[in-house]
ZAMARGU-4260 file (C-alpha; in steps of 0.2 Angstrom, whole numbers, plus 5000, padded with zeros to 4 digits):
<rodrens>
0) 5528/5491/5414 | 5537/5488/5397 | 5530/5488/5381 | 5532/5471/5378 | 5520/5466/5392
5) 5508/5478/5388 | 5507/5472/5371 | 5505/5456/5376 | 5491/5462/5387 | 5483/5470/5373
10) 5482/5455/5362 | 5476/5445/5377 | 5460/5456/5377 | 5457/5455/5359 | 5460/5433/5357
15) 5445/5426/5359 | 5447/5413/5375 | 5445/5394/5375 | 5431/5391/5388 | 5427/5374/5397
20) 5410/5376/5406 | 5404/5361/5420 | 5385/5359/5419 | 5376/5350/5432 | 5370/5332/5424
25) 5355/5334/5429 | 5345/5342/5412 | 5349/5342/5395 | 5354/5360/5390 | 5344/5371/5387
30) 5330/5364/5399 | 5315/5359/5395 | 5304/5367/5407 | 5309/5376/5426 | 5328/5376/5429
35) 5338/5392/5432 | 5352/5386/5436 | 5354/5376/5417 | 5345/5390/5408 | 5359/5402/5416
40) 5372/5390/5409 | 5362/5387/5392 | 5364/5408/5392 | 5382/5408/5394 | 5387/5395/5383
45) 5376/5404/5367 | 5382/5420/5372 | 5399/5418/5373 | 5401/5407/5358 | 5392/5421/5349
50) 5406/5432/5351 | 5418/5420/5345 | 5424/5411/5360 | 5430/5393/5358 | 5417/5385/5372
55) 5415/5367/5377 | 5401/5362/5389 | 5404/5346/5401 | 5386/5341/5400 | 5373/5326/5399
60) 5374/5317/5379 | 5356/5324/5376 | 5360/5343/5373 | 5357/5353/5361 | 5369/5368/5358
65) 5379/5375/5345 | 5395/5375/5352 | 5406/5358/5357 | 5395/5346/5370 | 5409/5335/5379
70) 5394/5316/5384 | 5397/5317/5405 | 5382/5305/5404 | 5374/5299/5389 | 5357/5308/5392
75) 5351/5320/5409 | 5347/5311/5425 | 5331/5318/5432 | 5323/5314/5415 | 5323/5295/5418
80) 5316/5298/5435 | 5335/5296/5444 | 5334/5306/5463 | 5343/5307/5479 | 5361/5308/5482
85) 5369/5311/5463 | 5385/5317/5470 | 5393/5300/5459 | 5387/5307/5444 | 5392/5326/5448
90) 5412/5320/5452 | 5410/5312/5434 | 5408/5329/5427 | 5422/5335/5437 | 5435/5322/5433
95) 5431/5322/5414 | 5431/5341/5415 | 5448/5341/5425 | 5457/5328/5413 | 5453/5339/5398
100) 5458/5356/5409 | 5473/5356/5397 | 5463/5361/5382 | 5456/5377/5390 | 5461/5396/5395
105) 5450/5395/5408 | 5436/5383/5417 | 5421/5388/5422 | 5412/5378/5435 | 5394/5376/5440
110) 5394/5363/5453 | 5393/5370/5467 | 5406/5365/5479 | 5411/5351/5473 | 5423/5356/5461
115) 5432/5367/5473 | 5446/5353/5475 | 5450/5356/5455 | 5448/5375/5458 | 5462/5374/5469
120) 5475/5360/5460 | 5468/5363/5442 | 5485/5371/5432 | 5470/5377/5423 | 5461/5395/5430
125) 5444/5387/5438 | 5432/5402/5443 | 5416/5393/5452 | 5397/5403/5449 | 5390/5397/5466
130) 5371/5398/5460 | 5362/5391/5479 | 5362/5397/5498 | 5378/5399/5505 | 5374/5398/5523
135) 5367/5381/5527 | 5374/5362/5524 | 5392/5368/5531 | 5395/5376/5513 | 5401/5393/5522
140) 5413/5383/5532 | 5420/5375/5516 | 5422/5391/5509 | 5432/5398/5523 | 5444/5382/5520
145) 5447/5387/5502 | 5447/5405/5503 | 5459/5406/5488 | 5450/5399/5476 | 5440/5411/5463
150) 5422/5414/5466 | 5407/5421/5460 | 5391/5426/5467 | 5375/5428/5459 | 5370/5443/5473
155) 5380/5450/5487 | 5368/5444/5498 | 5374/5428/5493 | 5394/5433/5498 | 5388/5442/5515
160) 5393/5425/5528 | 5409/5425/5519 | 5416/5441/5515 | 5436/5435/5517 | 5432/5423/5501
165) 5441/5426/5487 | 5425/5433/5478 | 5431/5441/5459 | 5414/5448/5456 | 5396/5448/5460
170) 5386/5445/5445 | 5368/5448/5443 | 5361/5434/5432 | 5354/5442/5416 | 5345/5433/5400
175) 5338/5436/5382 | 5323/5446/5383 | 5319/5448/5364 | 5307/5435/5363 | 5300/5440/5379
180) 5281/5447/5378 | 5277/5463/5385 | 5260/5468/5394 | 5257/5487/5395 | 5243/5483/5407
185) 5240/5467/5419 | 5225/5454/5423 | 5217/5449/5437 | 5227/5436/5442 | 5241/5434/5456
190) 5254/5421/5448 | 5267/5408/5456 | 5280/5401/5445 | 5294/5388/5452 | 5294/5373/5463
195) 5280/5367/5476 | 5290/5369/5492 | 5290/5379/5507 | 5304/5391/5506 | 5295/5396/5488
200) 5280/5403/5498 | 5267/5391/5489 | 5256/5393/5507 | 5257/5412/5509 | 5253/5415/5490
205) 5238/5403/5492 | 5233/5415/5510 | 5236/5430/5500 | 5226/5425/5486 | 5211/5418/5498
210) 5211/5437/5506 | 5211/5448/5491 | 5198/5436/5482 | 5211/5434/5467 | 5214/5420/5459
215) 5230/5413/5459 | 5237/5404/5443 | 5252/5393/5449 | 5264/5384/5436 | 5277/5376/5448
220) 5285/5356/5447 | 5281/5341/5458 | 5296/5331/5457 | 5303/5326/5474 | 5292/5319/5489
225) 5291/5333/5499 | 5287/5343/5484 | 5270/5330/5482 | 5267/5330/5502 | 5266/5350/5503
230) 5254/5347/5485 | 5241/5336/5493 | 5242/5347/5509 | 5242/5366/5503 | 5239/5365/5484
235) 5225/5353/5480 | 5214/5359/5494 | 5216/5376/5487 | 5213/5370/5469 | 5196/5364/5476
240) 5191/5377/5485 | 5191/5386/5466 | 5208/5399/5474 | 5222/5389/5463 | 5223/5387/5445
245) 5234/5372/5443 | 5244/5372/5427 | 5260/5364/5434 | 5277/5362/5424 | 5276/5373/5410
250) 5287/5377/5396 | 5297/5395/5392 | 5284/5401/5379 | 5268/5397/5390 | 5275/5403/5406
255) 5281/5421/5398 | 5263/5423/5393 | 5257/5420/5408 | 5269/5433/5418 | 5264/5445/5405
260) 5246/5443/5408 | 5246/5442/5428 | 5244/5457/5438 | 5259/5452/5450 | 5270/5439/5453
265) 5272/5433/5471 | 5288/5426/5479 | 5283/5428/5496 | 5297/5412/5503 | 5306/5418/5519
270) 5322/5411/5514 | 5339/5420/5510 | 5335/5415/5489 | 5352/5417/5480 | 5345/5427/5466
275) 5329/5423/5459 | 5327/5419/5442 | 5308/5422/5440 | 5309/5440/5449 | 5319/5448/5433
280) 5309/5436/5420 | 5290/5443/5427 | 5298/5462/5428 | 5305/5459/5409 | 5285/5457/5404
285) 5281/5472/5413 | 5271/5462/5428 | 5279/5469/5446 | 5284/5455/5458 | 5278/5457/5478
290) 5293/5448/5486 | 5299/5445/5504 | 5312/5456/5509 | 5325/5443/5510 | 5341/5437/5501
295) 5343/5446/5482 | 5328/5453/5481 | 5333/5467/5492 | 5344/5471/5477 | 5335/5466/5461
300) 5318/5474/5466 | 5314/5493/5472 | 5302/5496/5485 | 5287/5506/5475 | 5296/5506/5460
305) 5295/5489/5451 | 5288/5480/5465 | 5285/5479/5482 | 5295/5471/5497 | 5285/5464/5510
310) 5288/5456/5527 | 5274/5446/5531 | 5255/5442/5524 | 5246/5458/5528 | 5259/5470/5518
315) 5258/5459/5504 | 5238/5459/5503 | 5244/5479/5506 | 5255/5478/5490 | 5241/5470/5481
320) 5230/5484/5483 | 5242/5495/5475 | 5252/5486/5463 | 5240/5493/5448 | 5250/5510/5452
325) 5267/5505/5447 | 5272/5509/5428 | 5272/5495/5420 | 5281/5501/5405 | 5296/5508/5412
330) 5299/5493/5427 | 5299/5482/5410 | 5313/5494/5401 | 5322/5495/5417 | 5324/5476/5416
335) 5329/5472/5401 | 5343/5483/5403 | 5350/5480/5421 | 5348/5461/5417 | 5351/5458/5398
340) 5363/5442/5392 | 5378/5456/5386 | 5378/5465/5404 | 5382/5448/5410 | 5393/5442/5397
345) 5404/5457/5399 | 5405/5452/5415 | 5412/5434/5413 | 5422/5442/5403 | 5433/5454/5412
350) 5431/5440/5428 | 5437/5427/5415 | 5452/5438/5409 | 5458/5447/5425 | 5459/5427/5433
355) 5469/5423/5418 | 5479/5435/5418 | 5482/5433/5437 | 5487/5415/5436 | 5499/5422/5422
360) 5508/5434/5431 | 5510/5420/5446 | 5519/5410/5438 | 5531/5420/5428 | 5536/5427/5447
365) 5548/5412/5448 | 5555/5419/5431 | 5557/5436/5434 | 5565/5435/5450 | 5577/5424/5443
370) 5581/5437/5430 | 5582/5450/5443 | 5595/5440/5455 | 5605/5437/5438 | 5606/5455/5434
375) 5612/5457/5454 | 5625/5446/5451 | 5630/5456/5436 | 5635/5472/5447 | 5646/5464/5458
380) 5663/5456/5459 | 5669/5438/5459 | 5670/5440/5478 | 5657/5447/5481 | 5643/5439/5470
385) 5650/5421/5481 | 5645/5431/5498 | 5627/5434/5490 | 5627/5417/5484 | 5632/5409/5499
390) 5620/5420/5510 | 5605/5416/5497
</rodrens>
């Protein structure tokens, strides 16, 4: 390699890169209450523009961030009550992302699959953080069809139904812990945080609660219908029978407090869940998370250690028994450093740069094997260099 390249090289890892990020229009950034999708993105976009990168965020008019907020809509859509199919109002974000894709180094897209089409035609590098399950819906089969497009996952668990994709990394999700509380020692209470549906366990934490005579706080949204139907079914009753404390949506300060103060967080869905936002948040406070072993929490929990994986009701009333055992101290430290903000900044970082340069040295191969025939040429006589021409 000659010096010139690796110079150039070298300067490319010092300059601070010009970053386009595709939010979801959903929620302003940051959110105001459950969302870890937008709070992954509200992350990014401080972190990186912390350390000096040039970001723009393709997001709803209403955010509230330091760095450059390019209006996709004038304020988020779930906010004024807007449901249902939104897929309108996500191709907006792309196409006024995609007709400023000029201005950026790279693009950074968290909309699911439907930016692929960009990923693939953008002259701009487009590397998409796929942030829900990969194996229903058809989205595997979409992914097979664009298998050269740059990906990320959020767990390997996540990658396993396409292991052919063009995956650049796996990168755990991590956040700012400093204003997290810590608990040395736990409550009484089991704890729930999230969304009132099914594949979030609400039912099985609510049996688990009833058979260990614990009660079992539960700060989770009621949004969507299905969400309110499995509420009057599951929860309310449970409420009145004295087993639930109903806080509902909560904001980041009130929920921290209360995963600080719970004795164990349960996420007992039997779905493949992507990552799990709420797993490395309770740990960070010190309170161990009983979880199904399924999806990322194979990866982000340890058996015994700062947690417990179950695999149905009766090992996690089992895990309840034993989950004052486990150190709370050292599972909190343990957090805070396998998922801190700069362990996944550097991350995006090198993914950001090695796509870059990638895209780089693909189109200067035209170039250079211009060059190269040219020097060919150069070697031969006149006869001769019109045989290689004709034969080229």
């Amino acid at each position: 390699m000659s010096t010139s390249v690796l110079e150039r090289r070298r300067g490319a890892i010092q300059r601070p890169l010009r970053i386009g990020m595709i939010a979801p229009p959903m929620l302003p950034l940051p959110p105001p209450g459950y969302a870890g999708t937008e709070r992954v993105i509200t992350t990014l976009a401080l972190g990186l523009h912390a350390r000096g990168h040039e970001v723009t965020v393709f997001a709803p008019g209403d955010s509230d961030l330091p760095c450059e907020v390019v209006p996709v809509v004038p304020r988020a859509l779930w906010p004024q009550g807007l449901r249902g199919n939104l897929s309108a109002y996500l191709n907006t974000s792309l196409g006024i992302a995609w007709e400023q894709s000029g201005r950026f180094d790279v693009i950074h897209s968290h909309i699911d699959t439907t930016g692929f089409a960009m990923a693939r035609h953008c002259p701009t590098p487009v590397v998409t953080t796929l942030h829900g399950r990969l194996d229903a819906g058809g989205t595997a089969e979409l992914i097979d069809l664009y298998e050269d497009i740059p990906l990320v996952a959020i767990s390997d668990s996540q990658r396993r139904w396409n292991p052919d994709a063009n995956w650049i990394a796996t990168i755990h999700h991590g956040l700012d812990f400093r204003a997290t509380p810590f608990r040395p020692t736990g409550g009484d209470e089991l704890l729930l945080v999230g969304r009132v549906t099914r594949e979030k366990g609400v039912a099985e934490a609510i049996e688990v609660a009833r058979r260990t005579g614990r009660r079992l706080i539960i700060a989770a949204k009621v949004h969507e219908v299905a969400e309110r139907e499995l509420f009057d079914t599951v929860v309310q009753p449970a409420i009145e029978e004295g087993i639930v404390d109903w806080r509902g949506e909560v904001g980041t300060e009130e929920r921290d407090e209360l995963m600080a103060g719970a004795l164990a967080t349960l996420m007992l869905g039997a779905w493949p869940e992507p990552f799990g936002l709420v797993a490395i948040e309770s740990m960070a406070t010190g309170t161990p998370v009983i979880a199904r072993r399924a999806g990322a929490y194979t990866e982000t929990i340890e058996h015994g250690v700062n947690g417990f994986l179950v695999d149905d009701i009766d090992e996690a009333v089992l895990a309840v028994a034993r989950v004052e055992r486990l150190d709370r101290t050292a599972l909190s430290r343990d957090a805070r450093s396998r998922f801190s903000v700069d362990t996944m900044l550097d991350a995006y970082e090198s993914a950001f740069r090695a796509v870059i340069e990638q895209r780089r040295e693909r189109s200067e191969l035209p170039t250079r094997r211009l060059a190269s025939a040219e020097r060919s040429r150069s070697f031969v006589g006149p006869v001769e260099a019109d045989e290689v021409a004709a034969a080229g």
